[in-house]
PyMOL Python script that loads the backbone (N, CA, C, O; Angstrom):
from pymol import cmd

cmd.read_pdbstr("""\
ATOM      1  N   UNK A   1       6.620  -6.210   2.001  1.00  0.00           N
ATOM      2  CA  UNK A   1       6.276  -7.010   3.147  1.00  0.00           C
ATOM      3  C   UNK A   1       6.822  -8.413   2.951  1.00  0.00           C
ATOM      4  O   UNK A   1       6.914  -8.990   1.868  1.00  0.00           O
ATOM      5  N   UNK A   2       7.170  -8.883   4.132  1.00  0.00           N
ATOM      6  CA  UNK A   2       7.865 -10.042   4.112  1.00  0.00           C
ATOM      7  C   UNK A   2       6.813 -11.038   4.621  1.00  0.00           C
ATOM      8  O   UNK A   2       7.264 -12.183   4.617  1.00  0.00           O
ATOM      9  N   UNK A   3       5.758 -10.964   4.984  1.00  0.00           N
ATOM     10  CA  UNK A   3       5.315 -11.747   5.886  1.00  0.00           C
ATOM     11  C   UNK A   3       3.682 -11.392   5.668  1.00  0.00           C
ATOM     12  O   UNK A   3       3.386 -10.263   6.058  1.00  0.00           O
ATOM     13  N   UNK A   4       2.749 -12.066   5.190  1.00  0.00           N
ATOM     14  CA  UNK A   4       1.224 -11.610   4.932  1.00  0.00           C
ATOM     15  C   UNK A   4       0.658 -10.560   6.108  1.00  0.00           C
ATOM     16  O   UNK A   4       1.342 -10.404   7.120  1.00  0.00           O
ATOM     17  N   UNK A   5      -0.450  -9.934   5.968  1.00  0.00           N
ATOM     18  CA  UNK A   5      -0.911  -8.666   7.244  1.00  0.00           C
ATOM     19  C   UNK A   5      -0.982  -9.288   8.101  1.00  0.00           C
ATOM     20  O   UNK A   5      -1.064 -10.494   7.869  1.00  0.00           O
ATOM     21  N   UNK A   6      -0.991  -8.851   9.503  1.00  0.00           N
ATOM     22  CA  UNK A   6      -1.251  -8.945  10.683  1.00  0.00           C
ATOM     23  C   UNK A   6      -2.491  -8.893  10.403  1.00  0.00           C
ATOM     24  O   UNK A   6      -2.746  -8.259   9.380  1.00  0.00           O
ATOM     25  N   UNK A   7      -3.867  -9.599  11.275  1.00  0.00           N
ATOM     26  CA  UNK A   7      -5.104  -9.287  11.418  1.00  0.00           C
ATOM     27  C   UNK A   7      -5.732  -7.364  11.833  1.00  0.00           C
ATOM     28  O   UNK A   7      -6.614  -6.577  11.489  1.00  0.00           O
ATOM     29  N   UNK A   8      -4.692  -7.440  12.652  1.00  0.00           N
ATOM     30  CA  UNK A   8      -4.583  -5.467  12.764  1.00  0.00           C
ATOM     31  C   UNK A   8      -4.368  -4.921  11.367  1.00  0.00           C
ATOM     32  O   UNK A   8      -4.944  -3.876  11.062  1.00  0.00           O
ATOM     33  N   UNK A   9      -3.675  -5.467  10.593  1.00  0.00           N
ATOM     34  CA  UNK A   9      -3.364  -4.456   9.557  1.00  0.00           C
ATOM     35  C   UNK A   9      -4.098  -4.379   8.879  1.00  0.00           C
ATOM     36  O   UNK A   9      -4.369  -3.265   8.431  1.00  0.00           O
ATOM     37  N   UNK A  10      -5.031  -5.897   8.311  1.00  0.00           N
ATOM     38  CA  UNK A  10      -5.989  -5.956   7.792  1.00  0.00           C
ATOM     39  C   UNK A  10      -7.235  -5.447   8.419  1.00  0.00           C
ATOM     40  O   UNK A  10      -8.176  -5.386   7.628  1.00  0.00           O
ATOM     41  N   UNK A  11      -7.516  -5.024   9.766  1.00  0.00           N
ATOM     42  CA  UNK A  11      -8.564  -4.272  10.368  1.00  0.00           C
ATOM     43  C   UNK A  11      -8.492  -2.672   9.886  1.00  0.00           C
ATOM     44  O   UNK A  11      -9.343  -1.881   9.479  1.00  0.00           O
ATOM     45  N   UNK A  12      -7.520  -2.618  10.053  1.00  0.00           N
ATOM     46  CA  UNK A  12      -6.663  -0.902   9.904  1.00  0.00           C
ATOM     47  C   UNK A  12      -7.216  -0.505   8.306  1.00  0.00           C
ATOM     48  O   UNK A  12      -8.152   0.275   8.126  1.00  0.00           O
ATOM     49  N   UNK A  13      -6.328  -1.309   6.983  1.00  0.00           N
ATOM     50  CA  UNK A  13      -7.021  -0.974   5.958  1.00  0.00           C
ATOM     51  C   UNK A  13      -8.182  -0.845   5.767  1.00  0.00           C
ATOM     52  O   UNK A  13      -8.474   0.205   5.194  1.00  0.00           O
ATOM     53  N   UNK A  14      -9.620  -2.004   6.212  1.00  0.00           N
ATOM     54  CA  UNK A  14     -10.797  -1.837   5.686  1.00  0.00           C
ATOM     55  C   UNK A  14     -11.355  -0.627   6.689  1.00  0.00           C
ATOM     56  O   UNK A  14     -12.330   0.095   6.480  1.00  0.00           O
ATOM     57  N   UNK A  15     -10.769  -0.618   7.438  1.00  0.00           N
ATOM     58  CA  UNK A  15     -11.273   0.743   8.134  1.00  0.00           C
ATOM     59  C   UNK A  15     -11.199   2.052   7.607  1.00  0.00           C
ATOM     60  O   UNK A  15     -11.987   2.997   7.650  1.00  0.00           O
ATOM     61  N   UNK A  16     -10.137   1.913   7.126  1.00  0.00           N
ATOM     62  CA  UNK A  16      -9.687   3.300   6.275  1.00  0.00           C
ATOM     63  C   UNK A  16     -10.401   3.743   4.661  1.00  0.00           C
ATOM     64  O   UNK A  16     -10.756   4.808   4.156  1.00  0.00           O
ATOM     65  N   UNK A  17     -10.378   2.133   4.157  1.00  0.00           N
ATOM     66  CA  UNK A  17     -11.220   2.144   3.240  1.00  0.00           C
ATOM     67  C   UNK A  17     -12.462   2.563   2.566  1.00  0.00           C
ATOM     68  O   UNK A  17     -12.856   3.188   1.581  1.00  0.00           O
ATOM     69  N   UNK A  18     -13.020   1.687   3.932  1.00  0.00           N
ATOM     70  CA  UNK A  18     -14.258   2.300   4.069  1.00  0.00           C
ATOM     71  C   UNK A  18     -14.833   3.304   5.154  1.00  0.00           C
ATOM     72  O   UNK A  18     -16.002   3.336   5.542  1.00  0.00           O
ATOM     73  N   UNK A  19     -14.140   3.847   5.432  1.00  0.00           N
ATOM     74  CA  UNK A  19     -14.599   5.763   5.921  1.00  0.00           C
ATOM     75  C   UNK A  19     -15.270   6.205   5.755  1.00  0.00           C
ATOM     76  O   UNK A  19     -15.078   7.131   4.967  1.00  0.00           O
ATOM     77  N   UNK A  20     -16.712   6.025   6.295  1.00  0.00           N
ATOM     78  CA  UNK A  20     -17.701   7.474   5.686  1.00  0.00           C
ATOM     79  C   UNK A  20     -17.067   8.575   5.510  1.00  0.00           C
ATOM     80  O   UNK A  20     -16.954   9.201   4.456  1.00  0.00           O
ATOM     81  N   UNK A  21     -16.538   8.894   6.797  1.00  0.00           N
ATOM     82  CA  UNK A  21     -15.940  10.352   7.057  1.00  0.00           C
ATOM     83  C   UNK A  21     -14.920  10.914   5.463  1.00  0.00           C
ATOM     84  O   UNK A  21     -14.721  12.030   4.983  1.00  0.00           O
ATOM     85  N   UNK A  22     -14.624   9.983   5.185  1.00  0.00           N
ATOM     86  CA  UNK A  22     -13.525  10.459   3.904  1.00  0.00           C
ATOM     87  C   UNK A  22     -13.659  10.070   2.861  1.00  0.00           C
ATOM     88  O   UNK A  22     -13.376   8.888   2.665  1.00  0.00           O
ATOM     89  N   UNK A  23     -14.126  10.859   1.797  1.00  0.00           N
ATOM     90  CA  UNK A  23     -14.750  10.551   0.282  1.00  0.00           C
ATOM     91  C   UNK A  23     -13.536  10.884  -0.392  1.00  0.00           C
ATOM     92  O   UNK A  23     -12.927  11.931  -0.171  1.00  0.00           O
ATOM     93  N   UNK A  24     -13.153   9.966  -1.254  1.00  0.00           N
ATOM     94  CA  UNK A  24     -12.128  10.389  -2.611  1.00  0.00           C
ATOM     95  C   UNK A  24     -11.999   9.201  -3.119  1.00  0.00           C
ATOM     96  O   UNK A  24     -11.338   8.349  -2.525  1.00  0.00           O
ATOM     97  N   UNK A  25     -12.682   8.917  -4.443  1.00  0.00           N
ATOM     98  CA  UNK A  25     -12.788   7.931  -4.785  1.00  0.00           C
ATOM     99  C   UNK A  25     -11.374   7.594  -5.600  1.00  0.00           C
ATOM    100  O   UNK A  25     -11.043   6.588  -6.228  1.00  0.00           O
ATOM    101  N   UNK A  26     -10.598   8.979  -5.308  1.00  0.00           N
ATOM    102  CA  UNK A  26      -8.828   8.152  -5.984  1.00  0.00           C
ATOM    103  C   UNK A  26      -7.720   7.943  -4.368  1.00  0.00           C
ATOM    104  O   UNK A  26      -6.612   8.290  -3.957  1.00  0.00           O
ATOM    105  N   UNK A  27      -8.576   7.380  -4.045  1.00  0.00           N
ATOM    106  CA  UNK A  27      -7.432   6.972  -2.327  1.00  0.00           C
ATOM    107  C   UNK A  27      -7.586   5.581  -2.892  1.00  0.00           C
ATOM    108  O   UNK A  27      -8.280   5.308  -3.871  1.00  0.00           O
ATOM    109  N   UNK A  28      -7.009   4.893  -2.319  1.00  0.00           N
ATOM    110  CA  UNK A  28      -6.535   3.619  -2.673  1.00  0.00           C
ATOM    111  C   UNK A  28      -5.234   2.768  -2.249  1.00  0.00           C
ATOM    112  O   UNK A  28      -4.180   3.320  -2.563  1.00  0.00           O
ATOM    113  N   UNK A  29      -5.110   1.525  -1.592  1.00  0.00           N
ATOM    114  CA  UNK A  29      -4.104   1.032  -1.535  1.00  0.00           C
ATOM    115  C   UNK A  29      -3.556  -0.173  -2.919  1.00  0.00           C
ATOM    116  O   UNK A  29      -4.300  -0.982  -3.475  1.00  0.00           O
ATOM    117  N   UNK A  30      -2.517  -0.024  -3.119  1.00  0.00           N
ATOM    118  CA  UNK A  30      -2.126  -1.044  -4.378  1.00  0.00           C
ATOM    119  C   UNK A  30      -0.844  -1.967  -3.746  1.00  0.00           C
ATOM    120  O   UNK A  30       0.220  -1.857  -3.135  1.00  0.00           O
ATOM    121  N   UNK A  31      -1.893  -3.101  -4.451  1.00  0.00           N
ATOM    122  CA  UNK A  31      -1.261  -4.454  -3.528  1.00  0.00           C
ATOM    123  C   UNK A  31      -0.244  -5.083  -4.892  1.00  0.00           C
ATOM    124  O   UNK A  31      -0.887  -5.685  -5.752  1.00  0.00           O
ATOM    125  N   UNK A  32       1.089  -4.983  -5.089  1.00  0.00           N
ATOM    126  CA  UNK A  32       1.497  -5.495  -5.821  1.00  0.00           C
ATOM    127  C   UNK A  32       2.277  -6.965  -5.287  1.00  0.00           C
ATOM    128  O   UNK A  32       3.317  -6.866  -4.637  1.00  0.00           O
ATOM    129  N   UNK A  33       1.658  -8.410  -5.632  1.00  0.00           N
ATOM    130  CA  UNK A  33       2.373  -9.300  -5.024  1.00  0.00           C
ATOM    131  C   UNK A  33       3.514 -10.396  -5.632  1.00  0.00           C
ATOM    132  O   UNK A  33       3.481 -10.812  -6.790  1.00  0.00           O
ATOM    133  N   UNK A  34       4.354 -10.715  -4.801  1.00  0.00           N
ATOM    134  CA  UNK A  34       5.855 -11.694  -5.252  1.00  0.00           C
ATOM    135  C   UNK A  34       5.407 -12.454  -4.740  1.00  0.00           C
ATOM    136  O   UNK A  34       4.254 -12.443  -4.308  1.00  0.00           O
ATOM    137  N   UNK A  35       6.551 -13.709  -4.607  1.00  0.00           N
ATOM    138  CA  UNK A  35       6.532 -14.768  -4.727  1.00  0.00           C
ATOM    139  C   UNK A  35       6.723 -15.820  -5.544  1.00  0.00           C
ATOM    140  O   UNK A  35       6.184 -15.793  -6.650  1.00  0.00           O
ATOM    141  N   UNK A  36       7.606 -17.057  -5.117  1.00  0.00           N
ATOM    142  CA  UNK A  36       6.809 -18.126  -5.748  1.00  0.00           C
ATOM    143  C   UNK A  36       8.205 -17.990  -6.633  1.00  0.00           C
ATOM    144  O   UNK A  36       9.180 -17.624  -5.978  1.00  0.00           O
ATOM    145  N   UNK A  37       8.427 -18.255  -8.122  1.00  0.00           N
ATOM    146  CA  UNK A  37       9.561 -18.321  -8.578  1.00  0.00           C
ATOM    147  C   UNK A  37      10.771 -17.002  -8.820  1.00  0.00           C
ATOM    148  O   UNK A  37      11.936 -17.186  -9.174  1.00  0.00           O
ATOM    149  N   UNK A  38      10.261 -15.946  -8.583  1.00  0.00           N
ATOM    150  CA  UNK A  38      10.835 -14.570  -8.869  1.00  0.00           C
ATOM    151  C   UNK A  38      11.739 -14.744  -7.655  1.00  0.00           C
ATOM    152  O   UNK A  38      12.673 -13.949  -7.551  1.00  0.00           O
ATOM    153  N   UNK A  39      11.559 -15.815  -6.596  1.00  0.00           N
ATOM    154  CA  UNK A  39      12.458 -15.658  -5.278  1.00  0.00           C
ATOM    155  C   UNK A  39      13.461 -16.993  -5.531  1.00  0.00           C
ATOM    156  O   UNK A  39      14.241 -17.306  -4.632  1.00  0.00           O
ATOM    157  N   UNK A  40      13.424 -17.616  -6.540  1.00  0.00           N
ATOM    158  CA  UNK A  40      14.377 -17.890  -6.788  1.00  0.00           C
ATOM    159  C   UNK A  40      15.505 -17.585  -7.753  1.00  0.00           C
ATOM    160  O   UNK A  40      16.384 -18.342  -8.164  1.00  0.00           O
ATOM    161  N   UNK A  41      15.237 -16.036  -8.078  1.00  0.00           N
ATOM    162  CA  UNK A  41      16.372 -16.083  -8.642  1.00  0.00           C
ATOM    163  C   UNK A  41      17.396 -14.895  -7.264  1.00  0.00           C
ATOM    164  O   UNK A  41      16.727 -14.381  -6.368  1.00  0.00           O
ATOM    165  N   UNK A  42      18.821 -14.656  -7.317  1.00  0.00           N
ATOM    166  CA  UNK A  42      19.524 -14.201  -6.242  1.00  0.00           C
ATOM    167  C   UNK A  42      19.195 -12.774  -6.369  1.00  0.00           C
ATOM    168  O   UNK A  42      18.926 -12.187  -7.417  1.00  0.00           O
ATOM    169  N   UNK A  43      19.248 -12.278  -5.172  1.00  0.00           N
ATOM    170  CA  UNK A  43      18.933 -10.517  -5.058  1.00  0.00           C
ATOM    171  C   UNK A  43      19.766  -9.924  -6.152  1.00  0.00           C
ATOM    172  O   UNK A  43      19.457  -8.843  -6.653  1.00  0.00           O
ATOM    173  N   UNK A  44      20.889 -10.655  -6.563  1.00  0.00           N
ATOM    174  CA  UNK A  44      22.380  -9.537  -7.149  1.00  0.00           C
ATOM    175  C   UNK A  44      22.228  -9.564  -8.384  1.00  0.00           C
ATOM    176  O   UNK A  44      22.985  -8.876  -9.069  1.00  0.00           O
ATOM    177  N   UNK A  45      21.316 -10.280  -8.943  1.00  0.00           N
ATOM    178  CA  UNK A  45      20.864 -10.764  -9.970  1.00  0.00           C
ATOM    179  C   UNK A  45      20.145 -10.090 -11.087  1.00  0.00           C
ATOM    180  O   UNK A  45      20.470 -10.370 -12.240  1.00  0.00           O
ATOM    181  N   UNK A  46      19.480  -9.485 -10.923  1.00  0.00           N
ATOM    182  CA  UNK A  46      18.380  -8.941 -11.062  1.00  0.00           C
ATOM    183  C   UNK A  46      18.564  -7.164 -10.789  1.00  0.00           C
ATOM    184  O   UNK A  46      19.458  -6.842 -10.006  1.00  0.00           O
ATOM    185  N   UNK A  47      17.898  -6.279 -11.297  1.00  0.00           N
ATOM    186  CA  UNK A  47      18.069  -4.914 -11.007  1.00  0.00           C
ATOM    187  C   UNK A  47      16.417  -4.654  -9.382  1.00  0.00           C
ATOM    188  O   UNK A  47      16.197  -3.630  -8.736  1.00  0.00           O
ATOM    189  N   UNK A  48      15.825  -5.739  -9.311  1.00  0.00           N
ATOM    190  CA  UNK A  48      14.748  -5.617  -8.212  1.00  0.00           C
ATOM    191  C   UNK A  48      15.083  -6.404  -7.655  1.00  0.00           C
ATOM    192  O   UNK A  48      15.119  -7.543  -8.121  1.00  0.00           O
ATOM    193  N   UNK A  49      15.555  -6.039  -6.142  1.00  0.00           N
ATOM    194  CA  UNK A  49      16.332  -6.325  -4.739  1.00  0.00           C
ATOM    195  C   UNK A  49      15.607  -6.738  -3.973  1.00  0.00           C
ATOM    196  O   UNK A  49      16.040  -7.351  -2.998  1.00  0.00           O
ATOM    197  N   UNK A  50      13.822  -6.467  -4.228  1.00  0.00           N
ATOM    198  CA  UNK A  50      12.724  -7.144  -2.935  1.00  0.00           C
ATOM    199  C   UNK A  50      12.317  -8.315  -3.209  1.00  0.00           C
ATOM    200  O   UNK A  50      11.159  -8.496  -3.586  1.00  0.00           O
ATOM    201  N   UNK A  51      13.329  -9.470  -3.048  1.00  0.00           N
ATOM    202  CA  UNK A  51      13.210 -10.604  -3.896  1.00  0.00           C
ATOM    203  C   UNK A  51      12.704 -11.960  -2.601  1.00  0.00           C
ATOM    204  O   UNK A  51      12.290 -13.096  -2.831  1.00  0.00           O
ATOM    205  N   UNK A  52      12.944 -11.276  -1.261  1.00  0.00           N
ATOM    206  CA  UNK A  52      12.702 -11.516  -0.260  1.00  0.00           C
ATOM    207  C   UNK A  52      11.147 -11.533  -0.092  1.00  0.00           C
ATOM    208  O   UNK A  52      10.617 -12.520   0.418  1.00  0.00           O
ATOM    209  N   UNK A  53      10.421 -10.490  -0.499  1.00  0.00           N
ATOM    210  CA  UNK A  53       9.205 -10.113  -0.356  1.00  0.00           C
ATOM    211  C   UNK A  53       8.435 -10.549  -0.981  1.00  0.00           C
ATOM    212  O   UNK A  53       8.580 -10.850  -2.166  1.00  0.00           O
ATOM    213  N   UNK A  54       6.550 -10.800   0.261  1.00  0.00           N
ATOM    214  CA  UNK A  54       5.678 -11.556  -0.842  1.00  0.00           C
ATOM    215  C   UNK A  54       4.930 -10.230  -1.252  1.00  0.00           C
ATOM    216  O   UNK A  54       4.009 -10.406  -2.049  1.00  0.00           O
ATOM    217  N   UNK A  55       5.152  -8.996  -0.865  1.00  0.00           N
ATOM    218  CA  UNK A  55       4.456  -8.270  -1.597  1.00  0.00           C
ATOM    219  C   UNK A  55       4.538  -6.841  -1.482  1.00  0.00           C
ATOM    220  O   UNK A  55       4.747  -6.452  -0.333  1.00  0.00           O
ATOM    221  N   UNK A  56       4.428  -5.945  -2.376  1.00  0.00           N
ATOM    222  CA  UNK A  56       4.383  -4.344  -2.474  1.00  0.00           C
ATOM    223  C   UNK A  56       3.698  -3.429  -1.846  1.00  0.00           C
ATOM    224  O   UNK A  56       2.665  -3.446  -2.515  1.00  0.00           O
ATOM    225  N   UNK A  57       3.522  -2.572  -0.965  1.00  0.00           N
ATOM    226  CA  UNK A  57       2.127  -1.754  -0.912  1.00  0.00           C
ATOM    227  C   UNK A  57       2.376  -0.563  -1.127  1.00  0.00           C
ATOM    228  O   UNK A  57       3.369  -0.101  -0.564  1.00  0.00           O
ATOM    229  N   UNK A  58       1.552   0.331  -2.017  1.00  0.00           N
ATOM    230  CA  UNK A  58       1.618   1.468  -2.277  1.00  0.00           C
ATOM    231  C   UNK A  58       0.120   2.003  -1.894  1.00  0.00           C
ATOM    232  O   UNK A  58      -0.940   1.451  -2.189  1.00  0.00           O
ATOM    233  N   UNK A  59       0.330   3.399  -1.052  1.00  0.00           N
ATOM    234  CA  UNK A  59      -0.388   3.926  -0.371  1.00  0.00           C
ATOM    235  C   UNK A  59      -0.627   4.968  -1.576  1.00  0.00           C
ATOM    236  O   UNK A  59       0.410   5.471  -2.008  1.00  0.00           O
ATOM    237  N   UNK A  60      -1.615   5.298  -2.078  1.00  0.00           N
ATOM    238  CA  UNK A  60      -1.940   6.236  -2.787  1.00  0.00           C
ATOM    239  C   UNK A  60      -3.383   7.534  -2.788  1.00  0.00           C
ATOM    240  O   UNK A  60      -4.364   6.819  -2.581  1.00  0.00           O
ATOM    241  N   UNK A  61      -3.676   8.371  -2.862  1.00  0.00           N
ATOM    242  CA  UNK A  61      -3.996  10.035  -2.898  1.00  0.00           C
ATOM    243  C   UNK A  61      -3.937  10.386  -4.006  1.00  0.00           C
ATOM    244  O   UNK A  61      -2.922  10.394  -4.703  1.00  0.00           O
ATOM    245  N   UNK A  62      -5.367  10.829  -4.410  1.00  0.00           N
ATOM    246  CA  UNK A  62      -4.735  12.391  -5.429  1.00  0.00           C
ATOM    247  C   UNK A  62      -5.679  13.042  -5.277  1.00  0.00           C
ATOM    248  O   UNK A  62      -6.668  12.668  -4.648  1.00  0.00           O
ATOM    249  N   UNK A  63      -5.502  14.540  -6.026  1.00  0.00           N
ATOM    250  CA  UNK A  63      -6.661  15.158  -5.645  1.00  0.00           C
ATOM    251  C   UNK A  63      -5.833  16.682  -6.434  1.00  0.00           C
ATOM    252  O   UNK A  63      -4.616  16.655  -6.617  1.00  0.00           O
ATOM    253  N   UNK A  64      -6.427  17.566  -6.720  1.00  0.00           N
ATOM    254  CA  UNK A  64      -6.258  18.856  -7.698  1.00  0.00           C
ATOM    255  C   UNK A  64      -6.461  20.055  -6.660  1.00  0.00           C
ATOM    256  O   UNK A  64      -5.635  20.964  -6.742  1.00  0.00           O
ATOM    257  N   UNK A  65      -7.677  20.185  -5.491  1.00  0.00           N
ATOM    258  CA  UNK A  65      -7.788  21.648  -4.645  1.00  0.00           C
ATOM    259  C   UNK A  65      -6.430  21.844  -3.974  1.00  0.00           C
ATOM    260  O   UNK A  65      -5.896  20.750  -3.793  1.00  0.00           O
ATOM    261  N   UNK A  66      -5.887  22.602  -3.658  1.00  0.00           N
ATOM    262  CA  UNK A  66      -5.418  23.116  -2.690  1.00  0.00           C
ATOM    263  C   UNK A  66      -5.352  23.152  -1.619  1.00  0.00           C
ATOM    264  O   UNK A  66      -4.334  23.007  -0.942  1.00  0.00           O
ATOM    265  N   UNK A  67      -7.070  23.473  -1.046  1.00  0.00           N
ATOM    266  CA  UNK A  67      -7.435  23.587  -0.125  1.00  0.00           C
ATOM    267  C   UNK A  67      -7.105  22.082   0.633  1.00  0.00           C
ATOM    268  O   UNK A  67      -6.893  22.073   1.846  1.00  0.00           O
ATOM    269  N   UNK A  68      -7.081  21.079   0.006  1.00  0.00           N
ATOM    270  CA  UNK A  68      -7.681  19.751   0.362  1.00  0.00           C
ATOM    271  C   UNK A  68      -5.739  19.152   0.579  1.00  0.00           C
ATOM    272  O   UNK A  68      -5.330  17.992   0.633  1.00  0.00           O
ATOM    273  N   UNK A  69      -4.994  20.355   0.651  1.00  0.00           N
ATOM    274  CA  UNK A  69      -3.686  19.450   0.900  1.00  0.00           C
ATOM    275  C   UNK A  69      -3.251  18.759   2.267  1.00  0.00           C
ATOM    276  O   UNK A  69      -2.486  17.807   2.108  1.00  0.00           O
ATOM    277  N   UNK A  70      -3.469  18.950   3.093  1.00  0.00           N
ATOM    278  CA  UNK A  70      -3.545  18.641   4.831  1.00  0.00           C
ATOM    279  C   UNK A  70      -4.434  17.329   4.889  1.00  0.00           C
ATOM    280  O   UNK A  70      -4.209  16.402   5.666  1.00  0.00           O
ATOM    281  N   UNK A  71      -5.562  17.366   3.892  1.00  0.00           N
ATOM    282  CA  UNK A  71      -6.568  16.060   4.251  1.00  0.00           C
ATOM    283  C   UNK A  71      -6.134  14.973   3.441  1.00  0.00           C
ATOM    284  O   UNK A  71      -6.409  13.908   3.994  1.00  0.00           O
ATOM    285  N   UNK A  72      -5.457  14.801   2.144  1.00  0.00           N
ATOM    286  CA  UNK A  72      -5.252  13.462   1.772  1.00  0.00           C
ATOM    287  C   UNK A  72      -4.331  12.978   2.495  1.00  0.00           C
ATOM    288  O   UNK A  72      -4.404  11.939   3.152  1.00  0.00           O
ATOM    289  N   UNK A  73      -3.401  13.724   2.408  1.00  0.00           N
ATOM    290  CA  UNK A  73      -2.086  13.066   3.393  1.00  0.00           C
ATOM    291  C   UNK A  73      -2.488  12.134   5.013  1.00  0.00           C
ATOM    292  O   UNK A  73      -2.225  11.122   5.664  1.00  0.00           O
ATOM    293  N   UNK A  74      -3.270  13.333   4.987  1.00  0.00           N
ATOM    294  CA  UNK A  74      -3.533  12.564   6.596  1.00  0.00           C
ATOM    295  C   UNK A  74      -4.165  11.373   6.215  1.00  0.00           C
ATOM    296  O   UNK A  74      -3.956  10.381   6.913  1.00  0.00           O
ATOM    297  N   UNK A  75      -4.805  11.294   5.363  1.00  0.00           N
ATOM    298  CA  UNK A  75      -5.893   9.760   5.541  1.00  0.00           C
ATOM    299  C   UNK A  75      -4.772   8.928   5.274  1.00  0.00           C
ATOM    300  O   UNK A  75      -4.872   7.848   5.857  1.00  0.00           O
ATOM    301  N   UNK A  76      -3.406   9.097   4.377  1.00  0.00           N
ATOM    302  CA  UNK A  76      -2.301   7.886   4.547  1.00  0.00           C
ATOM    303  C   UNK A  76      -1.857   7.922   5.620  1.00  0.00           C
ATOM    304  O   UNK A  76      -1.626   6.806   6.084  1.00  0.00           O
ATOM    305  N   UNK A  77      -1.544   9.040   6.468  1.00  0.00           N
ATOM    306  CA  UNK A  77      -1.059   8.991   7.691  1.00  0.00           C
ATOM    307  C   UNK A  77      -1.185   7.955   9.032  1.00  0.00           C
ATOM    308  O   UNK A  77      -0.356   7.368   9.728  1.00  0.00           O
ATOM    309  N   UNK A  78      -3.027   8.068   9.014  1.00  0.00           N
ATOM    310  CA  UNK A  78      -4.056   7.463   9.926  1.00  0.00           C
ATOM    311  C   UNK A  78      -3.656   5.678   9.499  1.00  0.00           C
ATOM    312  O   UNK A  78      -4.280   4.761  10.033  1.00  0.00           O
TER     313      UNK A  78
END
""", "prot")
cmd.dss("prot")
cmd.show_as("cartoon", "prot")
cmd.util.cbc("prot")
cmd.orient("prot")
């Protein structure tokens, strides 16, 4: 992300977050953040190109049933 959340986006996550409807205590979003001197060094520079960016997000799921393959996905989906 180039640019901090939208107030939507930040509505969107804690919504999702906190879901009654959806228990898995390994869902999770991971906020990895830049900035600040890492953007001054040049994109070509470096072997990490998101040098632009103040920050990472990784959408993450896990889970072992089978049965349960259709439902984690979707909760990143939503």
């Amino acid at each position: 992300m180039r640019r901090p959340f939208p107030d939507r986006h930040v509505a969107a996550l804690h919504a999702a977050l906190t879901d009654p409807s959806y228990s898995n205590p390994q869902a999770l979003v991971q906020v990895d953040t830049y900035g600040g001197r890492v953007n001054a060094v040049a994109t070509a520079d470096t072997t990490v190109s998101q040098r632009s960016s103040i920050m990472k997000l990784q959408y993450q799921t896990f889970w072992t049933d089978p049965a349960e393959d259709e439902l984690h996905p979707g909760w990143i989906r939503r």
